[in-house]
N, CA, C and O of each residue as an XYZ file, in Angstrom:
572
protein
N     -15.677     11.351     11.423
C     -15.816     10.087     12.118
C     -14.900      9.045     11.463
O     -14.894      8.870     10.244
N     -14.047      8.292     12.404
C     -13.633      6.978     11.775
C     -14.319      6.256     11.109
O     -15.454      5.854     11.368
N     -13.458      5.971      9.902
C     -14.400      4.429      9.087
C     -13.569      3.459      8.488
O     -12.370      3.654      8.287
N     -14.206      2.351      8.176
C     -12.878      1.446      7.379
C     -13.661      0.975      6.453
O     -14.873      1.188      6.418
N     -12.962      0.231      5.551
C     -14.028     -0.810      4.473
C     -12.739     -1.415      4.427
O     -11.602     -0.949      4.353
N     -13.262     -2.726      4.498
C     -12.502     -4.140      4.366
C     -12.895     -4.884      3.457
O     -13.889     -5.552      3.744
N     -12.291     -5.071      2.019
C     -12.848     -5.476      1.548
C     -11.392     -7.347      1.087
O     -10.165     -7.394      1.174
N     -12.444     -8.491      0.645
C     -11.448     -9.239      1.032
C     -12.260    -10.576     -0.292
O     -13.415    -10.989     -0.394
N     -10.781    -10.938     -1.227
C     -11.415    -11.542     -2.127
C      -9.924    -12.990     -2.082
O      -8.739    -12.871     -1.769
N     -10.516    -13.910     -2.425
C     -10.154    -15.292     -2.939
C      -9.436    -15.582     -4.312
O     -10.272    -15.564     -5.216
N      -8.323    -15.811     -4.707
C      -7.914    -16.353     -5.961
C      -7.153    -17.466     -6.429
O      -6.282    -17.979     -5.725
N      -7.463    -17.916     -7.707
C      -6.922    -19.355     -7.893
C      -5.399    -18.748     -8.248
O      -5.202    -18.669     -9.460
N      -4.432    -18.364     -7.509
C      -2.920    -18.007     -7.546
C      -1.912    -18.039     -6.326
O      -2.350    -17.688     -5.230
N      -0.685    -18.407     -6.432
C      -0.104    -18.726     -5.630
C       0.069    -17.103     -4.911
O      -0.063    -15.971     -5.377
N       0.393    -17.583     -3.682
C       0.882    -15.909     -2.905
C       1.949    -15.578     -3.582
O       2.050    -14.398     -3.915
N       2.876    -16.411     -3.908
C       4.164    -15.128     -3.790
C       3.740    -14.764     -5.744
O       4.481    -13.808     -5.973
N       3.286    -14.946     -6.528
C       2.457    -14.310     -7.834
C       1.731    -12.757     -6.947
O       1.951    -11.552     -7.070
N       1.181    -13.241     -6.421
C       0.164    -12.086     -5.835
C       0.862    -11.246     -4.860
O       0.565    -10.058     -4.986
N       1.709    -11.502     -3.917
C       2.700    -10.460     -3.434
C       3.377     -9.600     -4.530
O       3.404     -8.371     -4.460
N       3.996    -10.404     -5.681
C       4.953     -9.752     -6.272
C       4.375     -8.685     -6.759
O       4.870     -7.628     -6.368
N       3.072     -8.571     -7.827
C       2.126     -7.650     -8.056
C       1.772     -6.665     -6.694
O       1.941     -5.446     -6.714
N       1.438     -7.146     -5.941
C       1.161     -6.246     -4.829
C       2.559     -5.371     -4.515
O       2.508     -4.144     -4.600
N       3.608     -5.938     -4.207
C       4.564     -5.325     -3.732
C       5.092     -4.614     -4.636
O       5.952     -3.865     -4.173
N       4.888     -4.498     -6.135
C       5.723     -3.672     -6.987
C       5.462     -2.223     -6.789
O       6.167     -1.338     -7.275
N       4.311     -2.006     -5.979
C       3.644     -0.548     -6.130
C       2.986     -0.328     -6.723
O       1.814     -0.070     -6.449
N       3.650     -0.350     -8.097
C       2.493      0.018     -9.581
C       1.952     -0.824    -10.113
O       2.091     -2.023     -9.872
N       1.046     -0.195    -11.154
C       0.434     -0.776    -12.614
C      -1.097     -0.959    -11.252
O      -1.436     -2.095    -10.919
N      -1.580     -0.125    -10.849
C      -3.124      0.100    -10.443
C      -3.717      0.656    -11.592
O      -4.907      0.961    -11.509
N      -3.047      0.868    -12.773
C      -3.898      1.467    -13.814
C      -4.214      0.549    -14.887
O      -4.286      1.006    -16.028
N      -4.406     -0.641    -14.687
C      -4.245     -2.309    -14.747
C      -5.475     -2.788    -13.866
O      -6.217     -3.694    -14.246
N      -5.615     -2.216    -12.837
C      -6.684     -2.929    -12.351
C      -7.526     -2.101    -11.691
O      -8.013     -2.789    -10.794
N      -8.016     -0.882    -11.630
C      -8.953      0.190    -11.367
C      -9.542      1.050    -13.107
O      -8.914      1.881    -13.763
N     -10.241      0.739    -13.259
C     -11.133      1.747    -14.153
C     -10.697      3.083    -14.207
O     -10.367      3.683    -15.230
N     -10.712      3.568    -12.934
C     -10.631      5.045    -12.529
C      -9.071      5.649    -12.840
O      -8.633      6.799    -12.860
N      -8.666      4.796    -12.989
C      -6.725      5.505    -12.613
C      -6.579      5.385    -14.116
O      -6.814      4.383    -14.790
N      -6.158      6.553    -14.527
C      -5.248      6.109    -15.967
C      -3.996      6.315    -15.542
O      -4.257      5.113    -15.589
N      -3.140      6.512    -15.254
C      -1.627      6.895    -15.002
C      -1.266      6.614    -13.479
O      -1.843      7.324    -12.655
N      -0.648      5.949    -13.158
C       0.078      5.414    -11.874
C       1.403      5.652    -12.183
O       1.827      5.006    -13.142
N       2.342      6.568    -11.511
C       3.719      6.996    -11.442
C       4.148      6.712    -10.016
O       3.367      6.717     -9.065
N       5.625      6.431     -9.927
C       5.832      6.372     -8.813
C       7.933      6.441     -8.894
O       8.847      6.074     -9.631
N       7.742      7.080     -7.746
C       9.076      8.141     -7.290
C       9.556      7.436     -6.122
O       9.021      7.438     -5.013
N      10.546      6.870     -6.445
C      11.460      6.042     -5.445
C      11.471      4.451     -5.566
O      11.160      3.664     -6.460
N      11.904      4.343     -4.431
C      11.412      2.439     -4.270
C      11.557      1.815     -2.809
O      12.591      1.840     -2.141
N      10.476      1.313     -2.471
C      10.358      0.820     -0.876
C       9.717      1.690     -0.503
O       9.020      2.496     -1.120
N      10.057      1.491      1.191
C       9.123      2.545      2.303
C       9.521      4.133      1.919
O      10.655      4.496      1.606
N       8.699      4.735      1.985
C       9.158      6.476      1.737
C       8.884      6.299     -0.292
O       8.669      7.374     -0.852
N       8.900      5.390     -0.945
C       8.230      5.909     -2.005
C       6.506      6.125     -2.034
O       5.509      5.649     -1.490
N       6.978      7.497     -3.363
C       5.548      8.013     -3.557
C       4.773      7.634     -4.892
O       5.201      7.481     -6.036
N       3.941      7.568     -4.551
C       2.992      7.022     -5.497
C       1.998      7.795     -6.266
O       0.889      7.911     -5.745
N       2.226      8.411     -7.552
C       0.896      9.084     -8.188
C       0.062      8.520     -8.818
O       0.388      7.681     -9.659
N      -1.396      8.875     -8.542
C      -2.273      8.339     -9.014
C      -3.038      9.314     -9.869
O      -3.860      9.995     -9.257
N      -2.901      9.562    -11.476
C      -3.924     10.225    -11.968
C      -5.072      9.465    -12.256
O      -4.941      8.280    -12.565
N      -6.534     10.162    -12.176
C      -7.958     10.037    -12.566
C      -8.266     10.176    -13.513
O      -7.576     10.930    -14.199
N      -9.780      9.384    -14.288
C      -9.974     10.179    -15.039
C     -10.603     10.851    -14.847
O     -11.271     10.630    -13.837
N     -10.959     12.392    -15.743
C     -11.362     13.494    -15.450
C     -10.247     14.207    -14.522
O     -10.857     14.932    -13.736
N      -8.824     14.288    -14.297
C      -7.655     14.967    -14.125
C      -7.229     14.929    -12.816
O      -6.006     14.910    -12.678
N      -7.986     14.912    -11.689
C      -7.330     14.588    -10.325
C      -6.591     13.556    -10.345
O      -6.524     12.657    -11.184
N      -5.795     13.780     -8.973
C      -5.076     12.723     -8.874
C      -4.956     12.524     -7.266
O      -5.439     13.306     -6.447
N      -4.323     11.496     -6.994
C      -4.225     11.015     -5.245
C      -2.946     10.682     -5.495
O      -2.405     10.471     -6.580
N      -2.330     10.639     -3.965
C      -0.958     10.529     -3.483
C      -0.514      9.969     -2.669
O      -0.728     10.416     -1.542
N       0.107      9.044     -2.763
C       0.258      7.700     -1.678
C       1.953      7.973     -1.578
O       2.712      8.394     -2.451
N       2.201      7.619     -0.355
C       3.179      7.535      0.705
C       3.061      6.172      0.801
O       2.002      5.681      1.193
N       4.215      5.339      0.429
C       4.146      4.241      0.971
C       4.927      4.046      2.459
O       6.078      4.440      2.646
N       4.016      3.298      3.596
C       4.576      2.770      4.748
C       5.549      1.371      5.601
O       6.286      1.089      6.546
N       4.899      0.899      4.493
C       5.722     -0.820      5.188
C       5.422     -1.339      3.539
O       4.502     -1.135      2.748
N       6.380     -1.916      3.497
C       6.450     -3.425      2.783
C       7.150     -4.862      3.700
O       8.279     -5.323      3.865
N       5.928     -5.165      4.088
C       6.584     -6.882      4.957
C       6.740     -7.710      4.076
O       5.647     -7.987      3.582
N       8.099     -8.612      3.322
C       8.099     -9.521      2.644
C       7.875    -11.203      3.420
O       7.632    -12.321      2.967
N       8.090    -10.687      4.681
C       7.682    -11.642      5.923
C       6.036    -12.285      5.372
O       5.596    -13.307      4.845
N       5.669    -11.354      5.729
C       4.326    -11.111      6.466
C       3.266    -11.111      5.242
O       2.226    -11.758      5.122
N       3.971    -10.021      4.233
C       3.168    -10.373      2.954
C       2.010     -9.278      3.122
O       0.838     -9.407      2.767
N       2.645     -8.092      3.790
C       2.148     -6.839      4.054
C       2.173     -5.759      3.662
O       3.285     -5.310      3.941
N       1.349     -4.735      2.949
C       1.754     -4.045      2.347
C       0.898     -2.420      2.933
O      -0.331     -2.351      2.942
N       1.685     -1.375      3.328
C       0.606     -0.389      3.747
C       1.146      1.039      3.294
O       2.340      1.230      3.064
N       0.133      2.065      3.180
C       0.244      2.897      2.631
C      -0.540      4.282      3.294
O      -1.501      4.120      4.046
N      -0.149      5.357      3.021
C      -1.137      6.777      3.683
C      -1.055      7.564      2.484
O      -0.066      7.824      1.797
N      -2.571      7.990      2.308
C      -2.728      8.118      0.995
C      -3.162     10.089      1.985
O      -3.909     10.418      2.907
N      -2.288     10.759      1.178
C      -1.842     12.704      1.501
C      -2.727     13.492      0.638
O      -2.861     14.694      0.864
N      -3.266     12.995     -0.208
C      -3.355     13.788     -1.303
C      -4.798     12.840     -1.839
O      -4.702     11.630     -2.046
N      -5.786     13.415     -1.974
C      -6.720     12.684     -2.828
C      -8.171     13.907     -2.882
O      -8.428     14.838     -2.119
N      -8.955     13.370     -4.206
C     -10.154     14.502     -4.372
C     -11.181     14.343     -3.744
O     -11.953     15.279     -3.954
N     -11.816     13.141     -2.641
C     -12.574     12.907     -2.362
C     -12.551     13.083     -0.697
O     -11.584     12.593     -0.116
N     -13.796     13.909      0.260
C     -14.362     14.462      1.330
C     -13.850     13.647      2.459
O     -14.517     13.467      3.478
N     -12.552     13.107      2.259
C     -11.906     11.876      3.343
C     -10.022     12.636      3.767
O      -9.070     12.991      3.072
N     -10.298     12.573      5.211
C      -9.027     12.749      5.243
C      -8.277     11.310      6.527
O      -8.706     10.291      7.068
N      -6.930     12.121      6.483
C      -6.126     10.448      7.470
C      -6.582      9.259      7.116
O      -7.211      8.472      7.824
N      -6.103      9.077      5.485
C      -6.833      7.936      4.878
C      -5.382      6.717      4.814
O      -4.355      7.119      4.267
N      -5.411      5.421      5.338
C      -4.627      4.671      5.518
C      -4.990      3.297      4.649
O      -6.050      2.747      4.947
N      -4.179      2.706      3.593
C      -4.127      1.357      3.003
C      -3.393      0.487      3.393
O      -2.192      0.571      3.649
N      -4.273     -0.653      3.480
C      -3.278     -2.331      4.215
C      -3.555     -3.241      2.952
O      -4.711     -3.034      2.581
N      -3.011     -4.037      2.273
C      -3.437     -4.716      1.719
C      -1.906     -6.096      2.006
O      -0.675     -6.092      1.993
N      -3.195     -7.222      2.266
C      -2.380     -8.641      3.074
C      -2.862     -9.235      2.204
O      -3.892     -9.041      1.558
N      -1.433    -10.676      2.132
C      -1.677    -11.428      1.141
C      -1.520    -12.862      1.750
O      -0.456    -13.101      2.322
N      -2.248    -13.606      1.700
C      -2.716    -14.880      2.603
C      -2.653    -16.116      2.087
O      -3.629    -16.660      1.570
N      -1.345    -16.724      2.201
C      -1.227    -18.047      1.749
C      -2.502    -19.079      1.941
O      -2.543    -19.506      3.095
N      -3.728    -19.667      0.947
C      -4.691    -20.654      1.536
C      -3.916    -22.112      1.291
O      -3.599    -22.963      2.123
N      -3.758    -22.093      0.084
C      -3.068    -23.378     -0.184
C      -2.187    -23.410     -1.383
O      -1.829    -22.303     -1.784
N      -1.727    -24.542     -2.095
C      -0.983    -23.765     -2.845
C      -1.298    -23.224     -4.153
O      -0.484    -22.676     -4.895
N      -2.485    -23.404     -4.381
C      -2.747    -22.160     -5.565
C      -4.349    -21.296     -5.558
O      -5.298    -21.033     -6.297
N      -3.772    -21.069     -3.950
C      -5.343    -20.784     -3.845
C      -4.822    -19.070     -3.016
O      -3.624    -19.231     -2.786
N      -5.171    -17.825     -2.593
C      -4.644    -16.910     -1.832
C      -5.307    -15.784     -1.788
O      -5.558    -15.059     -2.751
N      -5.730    -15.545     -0.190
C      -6.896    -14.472     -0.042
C      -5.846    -12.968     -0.148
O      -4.813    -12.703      0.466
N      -6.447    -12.340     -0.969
C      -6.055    -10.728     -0.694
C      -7.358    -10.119      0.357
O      -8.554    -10.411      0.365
N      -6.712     -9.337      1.057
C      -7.413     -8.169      1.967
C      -6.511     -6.953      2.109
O      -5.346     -6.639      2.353
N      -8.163     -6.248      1.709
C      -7.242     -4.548      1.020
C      -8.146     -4.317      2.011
O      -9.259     -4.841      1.971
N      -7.677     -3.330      3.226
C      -8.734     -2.444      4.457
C      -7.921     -1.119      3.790
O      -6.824     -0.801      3.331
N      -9.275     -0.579      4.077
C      -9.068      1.162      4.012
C      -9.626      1.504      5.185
O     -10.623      1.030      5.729
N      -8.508      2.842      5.726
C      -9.253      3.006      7.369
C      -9.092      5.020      7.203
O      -8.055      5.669      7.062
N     -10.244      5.425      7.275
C      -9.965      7.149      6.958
C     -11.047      7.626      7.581
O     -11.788      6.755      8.039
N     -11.496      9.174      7.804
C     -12.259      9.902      8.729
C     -13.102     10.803      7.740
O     -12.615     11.268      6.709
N     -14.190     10.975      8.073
C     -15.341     11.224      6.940
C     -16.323     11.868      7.723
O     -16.808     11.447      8.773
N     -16.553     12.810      7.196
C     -17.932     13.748      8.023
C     -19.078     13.040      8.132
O     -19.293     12.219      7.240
N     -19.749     13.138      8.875
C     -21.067     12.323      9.089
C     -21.613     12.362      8.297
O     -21.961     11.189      8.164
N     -22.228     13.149      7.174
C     -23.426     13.437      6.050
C     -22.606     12.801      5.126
O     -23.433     12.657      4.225
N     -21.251     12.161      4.559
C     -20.217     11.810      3.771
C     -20.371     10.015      4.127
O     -20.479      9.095      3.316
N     -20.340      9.974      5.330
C     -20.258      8.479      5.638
C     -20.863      7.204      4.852
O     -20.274      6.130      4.973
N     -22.070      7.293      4.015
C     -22.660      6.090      3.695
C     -21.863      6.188      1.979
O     -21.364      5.267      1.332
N     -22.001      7.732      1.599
C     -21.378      7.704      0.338
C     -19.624      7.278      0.177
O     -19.083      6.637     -0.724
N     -19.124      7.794      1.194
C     -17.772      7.293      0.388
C     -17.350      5.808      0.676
O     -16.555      5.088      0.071
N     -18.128      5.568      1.788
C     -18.196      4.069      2.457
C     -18.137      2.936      0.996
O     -17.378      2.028      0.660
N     -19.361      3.562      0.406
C     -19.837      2.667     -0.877
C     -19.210      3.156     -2.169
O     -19.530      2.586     -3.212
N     -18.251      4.271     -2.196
C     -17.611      4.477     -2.961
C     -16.096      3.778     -2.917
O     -15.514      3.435     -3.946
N     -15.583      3.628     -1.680
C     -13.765      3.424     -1.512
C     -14.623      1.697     -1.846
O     -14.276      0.936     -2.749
N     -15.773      1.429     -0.838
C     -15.625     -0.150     -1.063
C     -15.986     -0.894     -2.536
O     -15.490     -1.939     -2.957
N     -16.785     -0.225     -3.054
C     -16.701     -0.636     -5.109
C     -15.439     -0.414     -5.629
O     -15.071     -1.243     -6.461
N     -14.349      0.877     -5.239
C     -13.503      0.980     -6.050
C     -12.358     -0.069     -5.666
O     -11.422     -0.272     -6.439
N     -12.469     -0.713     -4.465
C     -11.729     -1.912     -3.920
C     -11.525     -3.237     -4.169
O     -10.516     -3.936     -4.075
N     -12.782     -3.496     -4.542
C     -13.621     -4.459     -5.019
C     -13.254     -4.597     -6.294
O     -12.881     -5.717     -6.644
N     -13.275     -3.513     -7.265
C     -12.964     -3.492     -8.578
C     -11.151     -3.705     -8.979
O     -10.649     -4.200     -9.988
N     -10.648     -3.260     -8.051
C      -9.038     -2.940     -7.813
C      -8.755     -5.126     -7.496
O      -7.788     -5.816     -7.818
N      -9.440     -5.340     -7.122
C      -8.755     -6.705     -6.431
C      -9.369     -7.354     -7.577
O      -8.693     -8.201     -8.160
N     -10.988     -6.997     -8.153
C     -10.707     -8.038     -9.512
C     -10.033     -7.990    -10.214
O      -9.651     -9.096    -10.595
N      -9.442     -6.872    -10.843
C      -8.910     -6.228    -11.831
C      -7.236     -7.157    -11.402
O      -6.745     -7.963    -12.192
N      -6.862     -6.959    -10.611
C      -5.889     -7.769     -9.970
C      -5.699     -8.998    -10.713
O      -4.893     -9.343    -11.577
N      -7.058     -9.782     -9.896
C      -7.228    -11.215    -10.486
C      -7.485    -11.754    -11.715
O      -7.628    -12.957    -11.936
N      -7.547    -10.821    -12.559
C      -8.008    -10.830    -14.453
C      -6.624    -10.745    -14.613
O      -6.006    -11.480    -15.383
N      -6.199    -10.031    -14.040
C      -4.658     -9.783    -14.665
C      -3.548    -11.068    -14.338
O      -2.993    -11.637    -15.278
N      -3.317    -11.416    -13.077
C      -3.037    -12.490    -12.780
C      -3.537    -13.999    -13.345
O      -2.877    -15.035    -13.270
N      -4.773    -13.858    -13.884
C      -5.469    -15.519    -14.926
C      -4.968    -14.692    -16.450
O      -5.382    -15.246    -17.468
N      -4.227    -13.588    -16.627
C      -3.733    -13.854    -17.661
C      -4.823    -12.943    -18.626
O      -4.609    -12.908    -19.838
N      -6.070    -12.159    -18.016
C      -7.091    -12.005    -18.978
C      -6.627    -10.569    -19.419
O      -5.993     -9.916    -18.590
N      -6.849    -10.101    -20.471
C      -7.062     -8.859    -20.880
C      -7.798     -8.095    -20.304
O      -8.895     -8.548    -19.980
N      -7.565     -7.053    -20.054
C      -8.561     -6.155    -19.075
C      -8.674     -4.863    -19.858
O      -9.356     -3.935    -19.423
């Protein structure tokens, strides 16, 4: 079954701070718990993205668009350990004012029915954690 989790947070930072981080690709191992090693092979649309875990898996992102317009960033993630497949990342970066700027990271992927409430509440904590982790890093905090 289709599902998404949208998850969508507020920070005291200008957009183009928060694009630039967003748009580099890397250093998610900076702001997810879960990732120790983020590698990545190429640069722009058509680069790939490795993500090792801990405990040794890893996921694999295809990047799709980078809008420097738009402040858009999307991705199809090929490769990952968890009961989800045709799993797609958007993450938009939203000028509020000038040092104020909403991120929204949607995840949109297909999940067996008996799977649905768990990974629902799994992609949306690890999202959640990914955009604070973001924002610690951006105020400068040690993480």
């Amino acid at each position: 079954m289709q599902q998404q989790v949208n998850v969508v947070k507020t920070i005291n930072e200008t957009d183009a701070k928060v694009w630039q981080l967003i748009s580099a690709i890397n250093g998610l191992e900076r702001w997810f718990s879960i990732i120790t090693q983020c590698d990545v092979q190429g640069a722009g649309i058509g680069a790939v993205r490795t993500l090792e875990l801990k405990g040794g898996a890893k996921m694999i992102d295809t990047v799709i668009e980078i809008n420097q317009q738009q402040q858009c960033f999307r991705y199809v993630r090929t490769e990952m350990p968890f009961p989800v497949t045709d799993y797609h990342g958007t993450v938009m970066v939203r000028k509020i004012d000038a040092q104020k700027t909403e991120i929204t990271w949607l995840a949109e992927y297909v999940v067996a029915d008996a799977q649905q409430a768990a990974m629902y509440t799994l992609i949306s904590d690890t999202l959640t954690e990914g955009l604070n982790g973001l924002a610690q890093e951006l105020a400068g905090e040690v993480l």
